[in-house]
C-alpha positions as CSV (number, residue, x, y, z in Angstrom):
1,X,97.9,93.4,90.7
2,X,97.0,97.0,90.2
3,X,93.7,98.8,92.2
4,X,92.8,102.9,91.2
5,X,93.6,105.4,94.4
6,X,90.2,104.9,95.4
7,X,90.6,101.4,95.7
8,X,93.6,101.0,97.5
9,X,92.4,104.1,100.1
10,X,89.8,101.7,100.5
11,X,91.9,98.7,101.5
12,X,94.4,100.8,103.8
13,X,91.5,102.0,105.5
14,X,91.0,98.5,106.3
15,X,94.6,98.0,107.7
16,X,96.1,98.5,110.6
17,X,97.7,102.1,110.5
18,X,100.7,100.9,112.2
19,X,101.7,98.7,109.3
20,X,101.7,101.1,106.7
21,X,104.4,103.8,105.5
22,X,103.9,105.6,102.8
23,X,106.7,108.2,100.5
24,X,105.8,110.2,97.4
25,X,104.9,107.6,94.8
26,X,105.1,104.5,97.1
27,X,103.1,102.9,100.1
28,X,104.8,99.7,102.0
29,X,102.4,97.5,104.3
30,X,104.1,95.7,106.5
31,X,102.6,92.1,106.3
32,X,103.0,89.2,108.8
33,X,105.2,87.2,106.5
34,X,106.5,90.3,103.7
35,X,105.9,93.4,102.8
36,X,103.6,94.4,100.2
37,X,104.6,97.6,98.5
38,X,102.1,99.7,96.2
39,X,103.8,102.0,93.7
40,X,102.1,104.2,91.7
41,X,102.4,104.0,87.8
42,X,102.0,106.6,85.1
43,X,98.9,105.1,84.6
44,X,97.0,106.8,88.0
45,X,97.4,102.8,89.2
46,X,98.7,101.7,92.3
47,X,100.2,98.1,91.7
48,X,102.2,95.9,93.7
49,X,103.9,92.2,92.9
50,X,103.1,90.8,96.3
51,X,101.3,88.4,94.8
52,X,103.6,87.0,92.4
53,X,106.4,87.1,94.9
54,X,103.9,85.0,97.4
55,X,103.5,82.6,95.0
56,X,107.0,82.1,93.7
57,X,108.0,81.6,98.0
58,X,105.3,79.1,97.9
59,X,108.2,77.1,95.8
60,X,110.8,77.5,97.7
């Protein structure tokens, strides 16, 4: 799943503050059962595989 910067600004904004660190190139949000980590791509897209990676636990 990818989302532009303005997108994802949008949905931190919506977060709680305290779950979210952030690096050069890479935002982690600490979620009650994993972590969801956004890294950007050389296309200006932020993307993450937390939902891939929820649905693959879903199996286990």
């Amino acid at each position: 799943m990818c989302l532009t910067t303005d997108a994802l600004v949008l949905f931190l904004n919506l977060t709680n503050p305290d779950l979210i660190a952030a690096e050069a190139g890479r935002i982690t949000v600490h979620a009650t059962e994993r972590d969801a980590v956004w890294v950007l791509t050389d296309d200006d897209l932020w993307c993450t595989m937390a939902p891939q990676i929820d649905r693959l636990a879903r199996f286990d």
